[in-house]
Backbone bond lengths (Angstrom), bond angles and torsions (degrees), N, CA, C in turn:
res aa  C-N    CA-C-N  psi(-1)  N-CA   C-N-CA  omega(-1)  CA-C   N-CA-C  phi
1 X - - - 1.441 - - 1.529 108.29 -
2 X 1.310 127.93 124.32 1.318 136.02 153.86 1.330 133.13 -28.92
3 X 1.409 122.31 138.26 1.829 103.33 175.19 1.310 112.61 -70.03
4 X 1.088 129.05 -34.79 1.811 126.30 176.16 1.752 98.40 -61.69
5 X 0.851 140.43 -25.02 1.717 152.82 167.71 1.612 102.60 -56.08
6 X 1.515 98.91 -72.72 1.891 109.62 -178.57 1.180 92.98 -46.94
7 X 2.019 130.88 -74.60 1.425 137.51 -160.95 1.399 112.75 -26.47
8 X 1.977 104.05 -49.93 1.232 106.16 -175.41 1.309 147.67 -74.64
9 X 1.580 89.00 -12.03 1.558 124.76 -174.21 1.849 86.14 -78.38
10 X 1.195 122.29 -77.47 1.364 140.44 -120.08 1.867 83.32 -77.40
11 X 1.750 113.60 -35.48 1.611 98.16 174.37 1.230 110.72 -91.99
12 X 1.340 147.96 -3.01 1.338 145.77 140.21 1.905 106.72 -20.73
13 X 1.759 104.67 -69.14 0.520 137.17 163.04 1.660 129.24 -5.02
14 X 1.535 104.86 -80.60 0.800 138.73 152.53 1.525 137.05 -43.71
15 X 1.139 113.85 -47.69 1.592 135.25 164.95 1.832 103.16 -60.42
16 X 1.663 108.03 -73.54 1.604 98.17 168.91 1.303 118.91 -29.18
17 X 1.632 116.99 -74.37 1.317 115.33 -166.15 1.362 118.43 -41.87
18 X 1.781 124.20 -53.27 1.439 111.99 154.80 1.376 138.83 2.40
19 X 1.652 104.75 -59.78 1.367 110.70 -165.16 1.638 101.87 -69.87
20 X 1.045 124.83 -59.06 1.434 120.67 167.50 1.577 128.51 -57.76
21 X 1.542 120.79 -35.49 1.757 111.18 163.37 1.619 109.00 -64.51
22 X 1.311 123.38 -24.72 1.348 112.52 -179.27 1.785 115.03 -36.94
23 X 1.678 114.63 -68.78 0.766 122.71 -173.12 1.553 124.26 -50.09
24 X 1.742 111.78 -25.72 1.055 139.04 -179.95 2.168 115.93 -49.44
25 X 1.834 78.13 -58.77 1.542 112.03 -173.20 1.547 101.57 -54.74
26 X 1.412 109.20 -44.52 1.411 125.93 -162.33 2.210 106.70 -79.80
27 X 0.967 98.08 -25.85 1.537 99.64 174.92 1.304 116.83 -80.85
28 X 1.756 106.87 -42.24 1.103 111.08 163.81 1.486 135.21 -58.49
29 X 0.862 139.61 -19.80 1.736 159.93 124.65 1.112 121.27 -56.48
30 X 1.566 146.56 -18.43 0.987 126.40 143.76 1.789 132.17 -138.35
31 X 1.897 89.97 48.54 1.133 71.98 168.08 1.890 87.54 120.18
32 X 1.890 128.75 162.40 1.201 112.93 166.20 1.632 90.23 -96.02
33 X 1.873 102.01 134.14 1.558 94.33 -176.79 2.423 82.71 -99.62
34 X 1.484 97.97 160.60 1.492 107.45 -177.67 1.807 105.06 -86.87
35 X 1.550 99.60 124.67 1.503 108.42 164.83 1.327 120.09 -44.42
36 X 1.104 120.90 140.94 1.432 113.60 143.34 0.932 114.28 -117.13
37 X 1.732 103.77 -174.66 1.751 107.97 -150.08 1.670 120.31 -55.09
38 X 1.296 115.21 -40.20 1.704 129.17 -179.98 1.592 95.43 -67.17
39 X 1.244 145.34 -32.76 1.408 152.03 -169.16 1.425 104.08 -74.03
40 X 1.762 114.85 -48.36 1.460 134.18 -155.09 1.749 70.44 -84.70
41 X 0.857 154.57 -84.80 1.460 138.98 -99.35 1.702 87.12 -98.75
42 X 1.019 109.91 -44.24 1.640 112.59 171.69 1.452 121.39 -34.76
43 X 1.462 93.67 -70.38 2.023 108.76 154.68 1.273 117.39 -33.20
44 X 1.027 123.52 -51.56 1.300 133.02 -170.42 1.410 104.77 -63.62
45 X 1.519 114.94 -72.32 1.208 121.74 175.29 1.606 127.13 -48.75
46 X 1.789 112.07 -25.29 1.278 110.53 159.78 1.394 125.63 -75.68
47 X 1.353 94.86 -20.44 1.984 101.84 174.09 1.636 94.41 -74.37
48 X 1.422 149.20 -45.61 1.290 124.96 -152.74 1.886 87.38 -83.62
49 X 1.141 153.95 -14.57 0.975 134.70 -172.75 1.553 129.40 -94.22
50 X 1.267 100.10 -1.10 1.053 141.90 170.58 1.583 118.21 -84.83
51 X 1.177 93.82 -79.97 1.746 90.25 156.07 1.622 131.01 -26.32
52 X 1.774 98.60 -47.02 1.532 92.20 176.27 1.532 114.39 -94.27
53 X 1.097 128.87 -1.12 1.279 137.99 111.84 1.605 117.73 5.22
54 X 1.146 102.26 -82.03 1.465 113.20 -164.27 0.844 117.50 -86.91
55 X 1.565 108.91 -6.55 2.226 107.59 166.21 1.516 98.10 -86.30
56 X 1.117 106.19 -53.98 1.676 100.56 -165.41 1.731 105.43 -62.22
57 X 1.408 134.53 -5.19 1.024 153.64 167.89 1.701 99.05 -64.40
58 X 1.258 103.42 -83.99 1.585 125.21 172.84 1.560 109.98 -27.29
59 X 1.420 115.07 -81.62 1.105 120.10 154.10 1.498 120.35 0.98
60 X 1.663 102.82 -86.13 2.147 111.33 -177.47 1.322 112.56 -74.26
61 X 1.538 106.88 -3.99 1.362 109.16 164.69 1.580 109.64 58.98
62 X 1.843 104.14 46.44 1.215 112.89 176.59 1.918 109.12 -108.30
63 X 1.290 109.31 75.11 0.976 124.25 -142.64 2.018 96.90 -78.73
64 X 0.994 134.03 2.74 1.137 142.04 159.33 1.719 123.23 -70.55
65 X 1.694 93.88 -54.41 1.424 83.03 167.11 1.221 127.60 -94.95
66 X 1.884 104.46 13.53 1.609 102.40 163.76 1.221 112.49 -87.20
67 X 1.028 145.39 -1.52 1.775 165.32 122.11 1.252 99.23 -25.54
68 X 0.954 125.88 -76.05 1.663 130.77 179.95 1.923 100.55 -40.06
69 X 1.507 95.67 -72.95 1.746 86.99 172.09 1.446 121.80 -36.59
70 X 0.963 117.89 -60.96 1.281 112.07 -172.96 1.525 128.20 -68.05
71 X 1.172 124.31 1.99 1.182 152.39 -176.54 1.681 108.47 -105.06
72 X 1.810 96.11 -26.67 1.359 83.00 172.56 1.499 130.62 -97.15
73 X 2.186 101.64 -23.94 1.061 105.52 167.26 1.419 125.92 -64.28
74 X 1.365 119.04 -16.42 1.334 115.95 -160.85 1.922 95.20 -71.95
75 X 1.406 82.21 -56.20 1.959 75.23 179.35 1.414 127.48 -68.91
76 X 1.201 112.80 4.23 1.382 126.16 170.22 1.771 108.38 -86.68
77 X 1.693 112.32 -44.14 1.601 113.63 -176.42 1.323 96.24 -75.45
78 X 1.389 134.77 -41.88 1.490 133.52 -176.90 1.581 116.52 -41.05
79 X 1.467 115.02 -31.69 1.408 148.62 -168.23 2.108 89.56 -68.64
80 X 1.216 86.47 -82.22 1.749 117.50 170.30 1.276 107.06 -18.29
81 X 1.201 116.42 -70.33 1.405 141.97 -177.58 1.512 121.82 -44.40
82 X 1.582 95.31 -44.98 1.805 106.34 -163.38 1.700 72.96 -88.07
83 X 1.397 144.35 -45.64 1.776 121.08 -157.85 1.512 98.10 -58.45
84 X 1.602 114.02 -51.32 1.669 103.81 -176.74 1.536 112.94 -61.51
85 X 1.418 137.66 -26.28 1.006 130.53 169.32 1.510 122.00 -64.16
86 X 1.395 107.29 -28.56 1.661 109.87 168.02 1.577 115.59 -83.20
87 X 1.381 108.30 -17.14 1.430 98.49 164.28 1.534 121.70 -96.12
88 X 0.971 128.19 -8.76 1.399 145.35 138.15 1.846 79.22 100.49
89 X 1.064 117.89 66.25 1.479 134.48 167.34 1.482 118.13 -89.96
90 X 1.274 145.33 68.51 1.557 133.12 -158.51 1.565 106.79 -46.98
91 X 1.741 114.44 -53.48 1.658 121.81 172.01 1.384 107.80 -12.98
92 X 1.392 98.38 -70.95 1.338 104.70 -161.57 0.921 127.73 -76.95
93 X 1.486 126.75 -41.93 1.659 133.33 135.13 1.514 102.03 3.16
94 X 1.793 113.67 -72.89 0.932 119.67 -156.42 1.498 119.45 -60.13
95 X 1.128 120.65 -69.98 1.371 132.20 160.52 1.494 111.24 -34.28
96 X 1.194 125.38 -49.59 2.106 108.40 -167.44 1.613 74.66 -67.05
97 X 1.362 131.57 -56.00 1.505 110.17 -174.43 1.449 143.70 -24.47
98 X 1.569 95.67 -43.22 1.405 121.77 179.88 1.455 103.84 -72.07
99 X 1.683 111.06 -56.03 1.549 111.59 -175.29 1.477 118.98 -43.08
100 X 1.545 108.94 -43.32 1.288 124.26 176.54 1.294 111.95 -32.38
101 X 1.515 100.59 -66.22 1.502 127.86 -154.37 1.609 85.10 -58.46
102 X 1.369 139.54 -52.05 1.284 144.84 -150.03 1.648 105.43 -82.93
103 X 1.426 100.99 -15.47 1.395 106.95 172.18 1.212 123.17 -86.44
104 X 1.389 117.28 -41.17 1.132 127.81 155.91 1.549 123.30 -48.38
105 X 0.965 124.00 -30.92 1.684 127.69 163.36 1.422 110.69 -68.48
106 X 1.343 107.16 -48.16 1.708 111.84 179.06 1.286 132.28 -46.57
107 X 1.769 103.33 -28.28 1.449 136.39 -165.49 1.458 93.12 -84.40
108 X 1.762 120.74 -68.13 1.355 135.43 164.62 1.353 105.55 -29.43
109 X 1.312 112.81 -81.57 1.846 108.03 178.42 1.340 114.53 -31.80
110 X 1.064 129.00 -58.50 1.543 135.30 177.00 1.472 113.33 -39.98
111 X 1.469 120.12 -57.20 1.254 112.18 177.53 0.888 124.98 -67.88
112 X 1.335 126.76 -12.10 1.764 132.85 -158.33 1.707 89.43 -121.11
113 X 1.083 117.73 8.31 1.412 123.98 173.09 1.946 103.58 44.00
114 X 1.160 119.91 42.69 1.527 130.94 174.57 1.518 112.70 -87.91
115 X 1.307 116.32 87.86 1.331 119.31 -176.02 1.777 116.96 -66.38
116 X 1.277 107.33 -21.83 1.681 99.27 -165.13 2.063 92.97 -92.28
117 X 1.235 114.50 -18.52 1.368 119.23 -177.32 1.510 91.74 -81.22
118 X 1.507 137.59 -71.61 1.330 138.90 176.53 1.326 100.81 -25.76
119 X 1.525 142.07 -49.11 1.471 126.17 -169.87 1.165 96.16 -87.68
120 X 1.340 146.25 -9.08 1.613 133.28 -173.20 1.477 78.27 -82.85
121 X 1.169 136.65 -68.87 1.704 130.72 -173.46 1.385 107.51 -11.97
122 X 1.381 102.44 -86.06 1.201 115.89 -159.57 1.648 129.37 -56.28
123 X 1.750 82.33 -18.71 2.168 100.51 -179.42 1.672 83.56 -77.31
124 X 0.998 126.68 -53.22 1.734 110.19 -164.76 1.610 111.90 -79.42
125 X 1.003 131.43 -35.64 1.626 132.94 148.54 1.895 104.98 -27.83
126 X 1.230 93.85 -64.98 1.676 108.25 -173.61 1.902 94.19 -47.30
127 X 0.989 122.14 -56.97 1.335 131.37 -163.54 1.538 110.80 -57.38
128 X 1.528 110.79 -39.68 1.335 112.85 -161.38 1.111 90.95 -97.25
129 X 1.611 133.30 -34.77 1.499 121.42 176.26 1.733 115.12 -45.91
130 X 1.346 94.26 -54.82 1.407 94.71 -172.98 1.652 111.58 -68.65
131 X 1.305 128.42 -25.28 1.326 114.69 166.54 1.799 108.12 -61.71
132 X 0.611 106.36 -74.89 2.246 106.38 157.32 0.855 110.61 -3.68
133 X 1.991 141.18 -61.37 0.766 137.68 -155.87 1.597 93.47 -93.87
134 X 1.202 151.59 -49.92 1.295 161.90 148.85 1.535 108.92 -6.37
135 X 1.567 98.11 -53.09 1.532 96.48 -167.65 1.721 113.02 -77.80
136 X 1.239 102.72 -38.90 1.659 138.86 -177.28 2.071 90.05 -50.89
137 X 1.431 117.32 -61.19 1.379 124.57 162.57 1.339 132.71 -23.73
138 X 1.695 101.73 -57.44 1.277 124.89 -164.13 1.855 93.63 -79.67
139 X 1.194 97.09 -48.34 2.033 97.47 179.47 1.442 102.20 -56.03
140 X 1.340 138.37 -48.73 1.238 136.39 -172.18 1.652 113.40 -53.49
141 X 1.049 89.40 -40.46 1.750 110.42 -169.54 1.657 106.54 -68.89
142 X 1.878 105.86 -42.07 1.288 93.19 -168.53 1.674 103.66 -96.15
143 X 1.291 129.95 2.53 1.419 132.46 162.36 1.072 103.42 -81.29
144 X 1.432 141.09 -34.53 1.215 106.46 158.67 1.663 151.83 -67.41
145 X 1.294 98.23 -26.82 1.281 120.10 169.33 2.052 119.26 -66.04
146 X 1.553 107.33 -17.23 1.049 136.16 149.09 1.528 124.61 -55.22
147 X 1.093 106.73 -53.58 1.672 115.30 164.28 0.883 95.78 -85.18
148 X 1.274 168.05 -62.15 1.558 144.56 -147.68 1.582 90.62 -58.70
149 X 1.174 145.19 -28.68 1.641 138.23 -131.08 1.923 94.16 -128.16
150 X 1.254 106.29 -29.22 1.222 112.02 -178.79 1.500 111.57 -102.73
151 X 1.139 143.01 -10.52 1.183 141.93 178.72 1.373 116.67 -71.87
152 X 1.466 115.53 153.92 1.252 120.61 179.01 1.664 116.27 -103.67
């Protein structure tokens, strides 16, 4: 691949990620403002790309911009975290908790350049995401069934 190829990739890149730190920038200045659902699923979806991110990172053992990952999920699960805290969900509480915690190792692995600990990160991140996404399911499912019963 060409450097005008990489250039183009890397501000592609760059421009996406925007759309999701925006909201980031903006909590941070005033405050954590609460996701909603089109916000949460977005998050979400920027956390799984990210994630694969950070294997194929792991992998080339470019352990700087797996630093960067992890720097990015954290403020991405922090995001996660405050919606279950506004829904006063303990589950979920629990788990972005856990993810954290797994991020925080990921970050550690990174600096200490520990590749077999960096994939234990990311397998238990992987784990709690998907309980997240499970639980995040099950709420959808039972608000709706809520409106079916409450609607006029």
């Amino acid at each position: 691949m060409s450097n005008s190829n990489n250039c183009a990739l890397l501000i592609a890149g760059l421009i996406i990620s925007q759309s999701v730190f925006i909201p980031m920038e903006l909590s941070a200045q005033g405050g954590t403002t609460a996701l909603d659902e089109e916000d949460y699923v977005s998050v979400i979806r920027e956390i799984d790309f990210t994630v694969g991110d950070a294997e194929l990172h792991i992998d080339q053992k470019y352990w700087g911009d797996l630093g960067t990952d992890s720097d990015a999920l954290k403020a991405l699960m922090e995001q996660i975290k405050a919606f279950w805290q506004e829904q006063n969900r303990s589950s979920g509480i629990e788990h972005s908790s856990q993810a954290l915690v797994a991020i925080s190792q990921l970050s550690r692995a990174s600096g200490q350049e520990n590749e077999s600990e960096a994939k234990q990160a990311v397998q238990t991140l992987k784990e709690h995401l998907r309980a997240i996404k499970d639980l995040n399911q099950r709420n959808q499912t039972k608000f709706q069934l809520m409106n079916m019963f409450y609607d006029d």
